[in-house]
C-alpha positions as semicolon CSV with decimal commas, in nm:
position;residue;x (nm);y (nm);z (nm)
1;X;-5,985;0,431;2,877
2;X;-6,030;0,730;2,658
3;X;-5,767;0,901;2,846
4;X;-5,568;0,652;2,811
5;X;-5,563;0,600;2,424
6;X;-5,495;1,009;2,416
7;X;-5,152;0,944;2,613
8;X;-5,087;0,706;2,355
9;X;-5,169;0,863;2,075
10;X;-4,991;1,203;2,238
11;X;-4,667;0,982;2,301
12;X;-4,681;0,847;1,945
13;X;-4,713;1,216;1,775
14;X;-4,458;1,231;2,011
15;X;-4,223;1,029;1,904
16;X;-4,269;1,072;1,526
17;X;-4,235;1,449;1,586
18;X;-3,866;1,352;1,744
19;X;-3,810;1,034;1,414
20;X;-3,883;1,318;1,173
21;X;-3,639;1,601;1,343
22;X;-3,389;1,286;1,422
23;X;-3,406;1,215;1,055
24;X;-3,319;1,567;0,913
25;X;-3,057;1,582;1,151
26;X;-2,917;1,284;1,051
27;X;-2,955;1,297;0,649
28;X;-2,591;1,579;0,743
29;X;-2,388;1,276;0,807
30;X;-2,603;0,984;0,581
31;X;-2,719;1,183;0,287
32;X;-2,873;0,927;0,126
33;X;-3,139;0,979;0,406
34;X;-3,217;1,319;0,313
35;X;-3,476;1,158;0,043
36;X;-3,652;1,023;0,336
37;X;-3,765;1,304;0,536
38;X;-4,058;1,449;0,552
39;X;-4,157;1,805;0,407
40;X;-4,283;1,880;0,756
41;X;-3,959;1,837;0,894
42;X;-3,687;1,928;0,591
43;X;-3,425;2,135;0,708
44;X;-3,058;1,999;0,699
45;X;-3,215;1,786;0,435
46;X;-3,304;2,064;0,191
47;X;-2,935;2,169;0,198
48;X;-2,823;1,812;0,171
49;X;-3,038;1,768;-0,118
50;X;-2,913;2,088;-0,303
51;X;-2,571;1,972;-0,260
52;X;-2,670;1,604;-0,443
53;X;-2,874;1,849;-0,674
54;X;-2,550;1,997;-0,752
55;X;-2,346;1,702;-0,803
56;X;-2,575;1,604;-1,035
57;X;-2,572;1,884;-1,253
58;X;-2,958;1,938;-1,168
59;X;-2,947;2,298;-1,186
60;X;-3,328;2,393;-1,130
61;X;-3,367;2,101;-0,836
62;X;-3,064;2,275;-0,688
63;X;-3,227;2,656;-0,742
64;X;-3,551;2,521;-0,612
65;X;-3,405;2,336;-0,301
66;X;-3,166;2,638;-0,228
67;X;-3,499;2,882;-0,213
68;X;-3,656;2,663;0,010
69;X;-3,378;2,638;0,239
70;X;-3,362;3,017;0,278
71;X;-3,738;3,004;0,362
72;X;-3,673;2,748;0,613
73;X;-3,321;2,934;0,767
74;X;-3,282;3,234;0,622
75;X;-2,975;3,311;0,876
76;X;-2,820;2,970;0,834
77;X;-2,520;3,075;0,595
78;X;-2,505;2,685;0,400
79;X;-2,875;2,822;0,316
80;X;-2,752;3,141;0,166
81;X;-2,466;2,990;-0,005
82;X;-2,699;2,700;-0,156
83;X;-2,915;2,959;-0,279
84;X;-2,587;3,110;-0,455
85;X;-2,440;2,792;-0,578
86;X;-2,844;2,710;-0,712
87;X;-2,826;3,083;-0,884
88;X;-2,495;3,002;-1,046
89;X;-2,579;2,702;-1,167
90;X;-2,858;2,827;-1,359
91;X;-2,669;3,125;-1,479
92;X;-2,765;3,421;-1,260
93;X;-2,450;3,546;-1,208
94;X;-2,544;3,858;-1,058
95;X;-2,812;3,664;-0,824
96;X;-2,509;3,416;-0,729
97;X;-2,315;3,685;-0,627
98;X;-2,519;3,856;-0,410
99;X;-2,637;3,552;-0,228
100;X;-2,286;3,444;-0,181
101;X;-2,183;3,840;-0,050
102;X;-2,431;3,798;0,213
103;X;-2,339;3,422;0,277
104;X;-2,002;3,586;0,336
105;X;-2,134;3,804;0,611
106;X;-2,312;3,472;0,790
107;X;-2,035;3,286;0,782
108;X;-1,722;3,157;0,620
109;X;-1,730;2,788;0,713
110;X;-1,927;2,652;0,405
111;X;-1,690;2,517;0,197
112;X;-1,916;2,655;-0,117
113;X;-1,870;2,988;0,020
114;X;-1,489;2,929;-0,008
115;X;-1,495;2,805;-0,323
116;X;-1,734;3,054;-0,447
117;X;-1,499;3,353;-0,343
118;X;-1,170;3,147;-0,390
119;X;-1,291;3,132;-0,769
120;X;-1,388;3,523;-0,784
121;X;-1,038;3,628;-0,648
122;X;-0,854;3,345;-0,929
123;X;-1,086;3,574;-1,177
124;X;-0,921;3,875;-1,049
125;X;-0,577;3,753;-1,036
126;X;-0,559;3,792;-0,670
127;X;-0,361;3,470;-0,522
128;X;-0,332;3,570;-0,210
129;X;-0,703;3,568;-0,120
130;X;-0,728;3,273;-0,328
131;X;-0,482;3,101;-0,146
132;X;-0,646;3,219;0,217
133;X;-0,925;3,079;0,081
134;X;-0,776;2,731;-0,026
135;X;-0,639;2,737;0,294
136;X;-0,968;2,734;0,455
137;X;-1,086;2,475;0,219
138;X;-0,833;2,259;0,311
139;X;-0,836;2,245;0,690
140;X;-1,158;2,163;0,686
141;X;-1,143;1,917;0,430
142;X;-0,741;1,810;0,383
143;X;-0,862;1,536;0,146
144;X;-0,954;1,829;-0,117
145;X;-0,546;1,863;-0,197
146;X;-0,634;1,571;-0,426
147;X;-0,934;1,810;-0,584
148;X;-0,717;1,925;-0,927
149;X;-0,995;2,207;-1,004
150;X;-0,875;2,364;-0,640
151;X;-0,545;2,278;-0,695
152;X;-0,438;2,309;-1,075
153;X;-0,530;2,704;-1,072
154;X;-0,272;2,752;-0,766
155;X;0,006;2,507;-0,863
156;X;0,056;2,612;-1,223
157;X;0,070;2,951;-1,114
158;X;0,457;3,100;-1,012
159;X;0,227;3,387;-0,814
160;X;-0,047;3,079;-0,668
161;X;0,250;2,867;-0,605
162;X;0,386;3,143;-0,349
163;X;0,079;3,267;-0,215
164;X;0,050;2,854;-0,156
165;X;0,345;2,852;-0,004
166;X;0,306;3,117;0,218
167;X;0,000;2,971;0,356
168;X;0,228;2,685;0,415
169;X;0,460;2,880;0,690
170;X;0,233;2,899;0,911
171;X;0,203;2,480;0,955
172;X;-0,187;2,385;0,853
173;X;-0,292;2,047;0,916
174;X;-0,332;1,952;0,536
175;X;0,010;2,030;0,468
176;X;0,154;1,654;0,560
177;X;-0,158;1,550;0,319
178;X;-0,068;1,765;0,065
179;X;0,342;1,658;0,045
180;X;0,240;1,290;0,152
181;X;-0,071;1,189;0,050
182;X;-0,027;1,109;-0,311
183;X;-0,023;0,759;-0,384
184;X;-0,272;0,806;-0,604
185;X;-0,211;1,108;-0,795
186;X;-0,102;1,109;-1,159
187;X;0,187;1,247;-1,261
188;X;0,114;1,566;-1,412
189;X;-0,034;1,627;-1,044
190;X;0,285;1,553;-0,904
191;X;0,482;1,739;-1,138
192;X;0,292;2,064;-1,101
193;X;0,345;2,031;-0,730
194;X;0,707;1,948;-0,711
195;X;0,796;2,322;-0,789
196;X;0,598;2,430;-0,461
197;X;0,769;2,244;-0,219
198;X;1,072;2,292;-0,344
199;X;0,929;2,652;-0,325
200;X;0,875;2,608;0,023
201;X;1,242;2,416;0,084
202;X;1,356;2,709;-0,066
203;X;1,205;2,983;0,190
204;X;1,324;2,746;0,474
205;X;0,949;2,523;0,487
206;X;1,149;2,221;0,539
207;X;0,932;1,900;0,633
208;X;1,195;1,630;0,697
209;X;1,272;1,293;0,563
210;X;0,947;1,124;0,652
211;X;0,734;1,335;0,537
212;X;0,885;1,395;0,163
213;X;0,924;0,999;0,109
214;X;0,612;0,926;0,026
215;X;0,594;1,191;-0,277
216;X;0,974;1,137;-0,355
217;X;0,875;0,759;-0,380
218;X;0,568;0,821;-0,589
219;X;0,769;1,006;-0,787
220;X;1,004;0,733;-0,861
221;X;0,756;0,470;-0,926
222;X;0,585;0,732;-1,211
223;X;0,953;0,731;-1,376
224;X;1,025;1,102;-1,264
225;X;1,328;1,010;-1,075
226;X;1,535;1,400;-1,130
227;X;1,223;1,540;-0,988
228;X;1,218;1,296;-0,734
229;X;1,548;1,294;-0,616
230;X;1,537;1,684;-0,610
231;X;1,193;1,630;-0,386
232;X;1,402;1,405;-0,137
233;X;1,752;1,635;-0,123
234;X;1,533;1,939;-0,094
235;X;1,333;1,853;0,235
236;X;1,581;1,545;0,429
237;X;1,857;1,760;0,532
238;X;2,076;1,447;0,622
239;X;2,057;1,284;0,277
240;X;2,285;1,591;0,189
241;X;2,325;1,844;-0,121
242;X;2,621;1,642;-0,277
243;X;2,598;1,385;-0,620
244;X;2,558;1,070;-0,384
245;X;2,321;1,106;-0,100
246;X;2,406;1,032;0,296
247;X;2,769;0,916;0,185
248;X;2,855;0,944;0,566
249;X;2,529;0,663;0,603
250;X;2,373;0,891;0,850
251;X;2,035;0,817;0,733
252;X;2,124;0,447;0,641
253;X;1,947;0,165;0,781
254;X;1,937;-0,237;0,815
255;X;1,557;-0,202;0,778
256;X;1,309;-0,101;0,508
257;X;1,444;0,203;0,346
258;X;1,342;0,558;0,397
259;X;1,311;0,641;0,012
260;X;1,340;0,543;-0,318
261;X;1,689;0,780;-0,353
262;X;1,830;0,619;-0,011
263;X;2,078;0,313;0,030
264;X;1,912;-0,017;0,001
265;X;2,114;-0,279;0,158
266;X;2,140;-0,606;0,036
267;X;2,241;-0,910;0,286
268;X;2,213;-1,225;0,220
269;X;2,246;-1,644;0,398
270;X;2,647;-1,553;0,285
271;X;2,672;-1,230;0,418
272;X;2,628;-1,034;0,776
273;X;2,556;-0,641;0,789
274;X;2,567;-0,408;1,038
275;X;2,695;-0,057;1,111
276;X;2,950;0,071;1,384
277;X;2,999;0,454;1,452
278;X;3,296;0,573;1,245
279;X;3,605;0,655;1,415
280;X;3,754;0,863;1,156
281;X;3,432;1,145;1,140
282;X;3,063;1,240;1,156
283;X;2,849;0,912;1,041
284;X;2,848;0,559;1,016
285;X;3,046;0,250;0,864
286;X;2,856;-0,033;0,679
287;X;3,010;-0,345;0,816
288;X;3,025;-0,622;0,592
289;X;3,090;-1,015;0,754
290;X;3,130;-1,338;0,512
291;X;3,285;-1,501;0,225
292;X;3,020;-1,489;-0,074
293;X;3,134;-1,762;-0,295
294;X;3,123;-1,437;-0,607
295;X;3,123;-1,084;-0,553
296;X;2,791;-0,949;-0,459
297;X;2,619;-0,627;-0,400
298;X;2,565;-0,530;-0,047
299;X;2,448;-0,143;-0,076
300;X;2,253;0,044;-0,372
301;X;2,191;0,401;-0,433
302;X;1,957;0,529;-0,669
303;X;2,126;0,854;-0,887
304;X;2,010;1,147;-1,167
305;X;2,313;1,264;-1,279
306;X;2,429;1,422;-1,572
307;X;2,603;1,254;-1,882
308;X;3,018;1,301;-1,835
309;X;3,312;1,147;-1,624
310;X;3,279;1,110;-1,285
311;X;3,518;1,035;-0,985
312;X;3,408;0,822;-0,721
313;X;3,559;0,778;-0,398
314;X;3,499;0,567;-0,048
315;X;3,717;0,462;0,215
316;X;3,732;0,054;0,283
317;X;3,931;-0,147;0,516
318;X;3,912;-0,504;0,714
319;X;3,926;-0,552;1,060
320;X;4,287;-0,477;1,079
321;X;4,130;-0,098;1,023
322;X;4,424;-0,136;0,684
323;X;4,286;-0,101;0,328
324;X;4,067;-0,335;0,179
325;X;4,028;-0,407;-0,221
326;X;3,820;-0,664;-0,133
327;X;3,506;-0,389;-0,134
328;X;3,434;-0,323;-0,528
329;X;3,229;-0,012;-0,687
330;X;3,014;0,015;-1,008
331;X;2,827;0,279;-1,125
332;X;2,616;0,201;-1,463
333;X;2,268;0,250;-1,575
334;X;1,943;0,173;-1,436
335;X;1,863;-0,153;-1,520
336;X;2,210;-0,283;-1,644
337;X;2,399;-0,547;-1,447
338;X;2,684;-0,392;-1,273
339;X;3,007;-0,356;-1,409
340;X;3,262;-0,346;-1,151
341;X;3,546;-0,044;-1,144
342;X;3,919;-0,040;-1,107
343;X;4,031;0,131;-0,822
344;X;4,338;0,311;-0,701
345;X;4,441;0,362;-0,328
346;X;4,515;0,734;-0,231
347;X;4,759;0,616;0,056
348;X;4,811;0,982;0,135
349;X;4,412;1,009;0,227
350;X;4,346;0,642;0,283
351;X;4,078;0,698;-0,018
352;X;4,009;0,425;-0,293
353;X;3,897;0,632;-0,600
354;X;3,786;0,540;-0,992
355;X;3,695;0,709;-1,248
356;X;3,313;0,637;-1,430
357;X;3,167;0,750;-1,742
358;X;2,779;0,862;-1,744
359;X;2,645;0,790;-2,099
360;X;2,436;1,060;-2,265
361;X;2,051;0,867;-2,227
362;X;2,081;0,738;-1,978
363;X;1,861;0,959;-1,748
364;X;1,885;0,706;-1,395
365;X;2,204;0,494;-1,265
366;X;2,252;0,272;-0,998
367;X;2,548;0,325;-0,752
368;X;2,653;-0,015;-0,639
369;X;2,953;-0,123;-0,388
370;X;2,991;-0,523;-0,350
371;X;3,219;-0,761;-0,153
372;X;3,454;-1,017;-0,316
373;X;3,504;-1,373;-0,207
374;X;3,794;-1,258;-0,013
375;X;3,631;-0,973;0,197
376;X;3,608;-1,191;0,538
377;X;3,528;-0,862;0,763
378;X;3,557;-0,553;0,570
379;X;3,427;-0,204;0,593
380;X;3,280;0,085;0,397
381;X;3,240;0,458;0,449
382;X;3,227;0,826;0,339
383;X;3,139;0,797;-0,014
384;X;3,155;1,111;-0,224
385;X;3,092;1,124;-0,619
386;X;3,268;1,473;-0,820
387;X;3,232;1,580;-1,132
388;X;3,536;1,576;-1,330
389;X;3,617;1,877;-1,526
């Protein structure tokens, strides 16, 4: 019997020996545990605990905690570095430092490290160590792009914003977070980081269509539509460089639209669209099938040009392949009903063309082409907008 209740009690020492180490090793991932474990058993809980310490602005709880952690794993390098960030904290600079050097020399995954020595080099003017060390921030934590005292230092910078960049070449896995995770970010945020990827457009960094919509959209919904449309041209190659984007309809489609500064088509119970390759050169035509009882809008285009006169030109026929009046342009300012052009036919070039006036103040317009009652089956293509001089 007596052995018997000292197997017991063995197995239940046992087994709280293995709850308390579970615990601790646990309170990394659920750190609201790390209150919970015993003294006896405190190790990733000490650390855990400096970093709430921290967060808290509990600079002696953090000092205290970062001590004990170096007792308990004085080779651990989050030890070293909690010590540091406990030091600093309390204002021993020269303490922080050194406890941060020889966190350094442990190890340079702890993001405190990092930030620790991505702060130093700021200090110093050095953005290219800053930036290496964003960089290592960020792929382990790609969320931290939305962290503006990481960010802000870098981004406002011309020298951070290249040394950014440059980390950028090399493809890290926060970069799609960084250009596309943004629906949340004001828009000072988003104006400080337009200029570095248009940086990085610039030095060839080019990300493609679906990855700029979502900050070219953002952009548009925060009212910065030049910056936005700047955004989209500069990284979706096929919207092209000219004053109306994908005129040949390349990027066009029947479906939800790719951005904000793409064509939105409008169909309706009175009218059929569709698209057909175009025989007359690279791109698409917008097909247009039905006899709207008033002329309506089929395809939109949001624009950011500058006040002055404007030519705009398309080609239009029916399904005789002959020129068709029966597809109608306006060109007015967001927000304003449109106001339908008069057009003359080219018949040298096959091109309709009319002339439209951009009002000083008027900072966003709406591109608009419609069919009239008459259309039956007509066709549009290769739009183009100049700047008259």
């Amino acid at each position: 019997m007596a052995r018997r209740i000292a197997l017991a009690l063995g197995c239940l020492g046992y087994a709280a020996l293995a709850l308390g180490s579970g615990l601790d090793r646990i309170s990394a991932q659920q750190p609201a545990l790390a209150s919970r474990v015993p003294a006896l058993f405190a190790s990733e809980a000490l650390r855990v605990r400096g970093g709430q310490a921290l967060t808290a602005g509990d600079a002696k709880a953090a000092l205290a905690l970062g001590k004990a952690a170096i007792a308990d794993s004085p080779t651990d390098p989050q030890s070293a570095a909690m010590l540091g960030a406990g030091r600093l904290a309390s204002g021993e600079r020269g303490g922080a430092d050194l406890a941060f050097r020889v966190a350094g020399k442990l190890g340079w995954r702890v993001p405190i490290t990092q930030s620790y020595w991505m702060a130093r080099a700021l200090e110093a003017n050095d953005y290219r160590i800053a930036a290496m060390r964003l960089d290592a921030l960020l792929r382990q934590q790609p969320d931290l792009h939305r962290q503006r005292s990481l960010l802000d230092p870098m981004e406002r910078n011309p020298a951070g914003r290249t040394a950014l960049v440059e980390r950028m070449a090399a493809a890290p896995v926060w970069l799609d977070a960084y250009a596309g995770d943004v629906a949340s970010l004001p828009v000072d945020a988003m104006l400080q980081r337009v200029p570095v990827l248009i940086e990085a457009a610039d030095r060839r960094l080019v990300l493609g269509c679906s990855a700029i919509a979502p900050g070219a959209n953002r952009l548009a919904v925060l009212g910065q539509f030049s910056e936005g449309a700047a955004l989209w041209r500069a990284h979706c190659p096929v919207a092209g460089q000219g004053l109306v984007g994908d005129g040949q309809f390349m990027l066009a489609t029947l479906g939800e639209r790719p951005s904000a500064f793409a064509w939105e088509l409008q169909g309706n119970n009175e009218l059929a669209l569709g698209f057909e390759v175009s025989p007359s050169g690279p791109g698409k035509r917008l097909t247009v099938h039905g006899t709207p009882a008033r002329t309506r809008l089929v395809a939109t285009q949001l624009l950011t040009l500058a006040p002055g006169r404007y030519l705009l030109s398309w080609r239009s026929g029916n399904s005789q392949d002959l020129p068709s009046d029966a597809v109608v342009a306006s060109l007015t300012c967001r927000g304003i009903e449109p106001v339908w052009l008069t057009p003359t036919l080219d018949r040298g070039t096959g091109l309709w063309q009319a002339e439209a006036n951009v009002a000083a103040g008027c900072g966003a317009q709406i591109l608009g082409f419609g069919v009239t009652p008459a259309a039956g089956e007509v066709w549009l293509e290769g739009v183009e907008l100049k700047l008259q001089r």
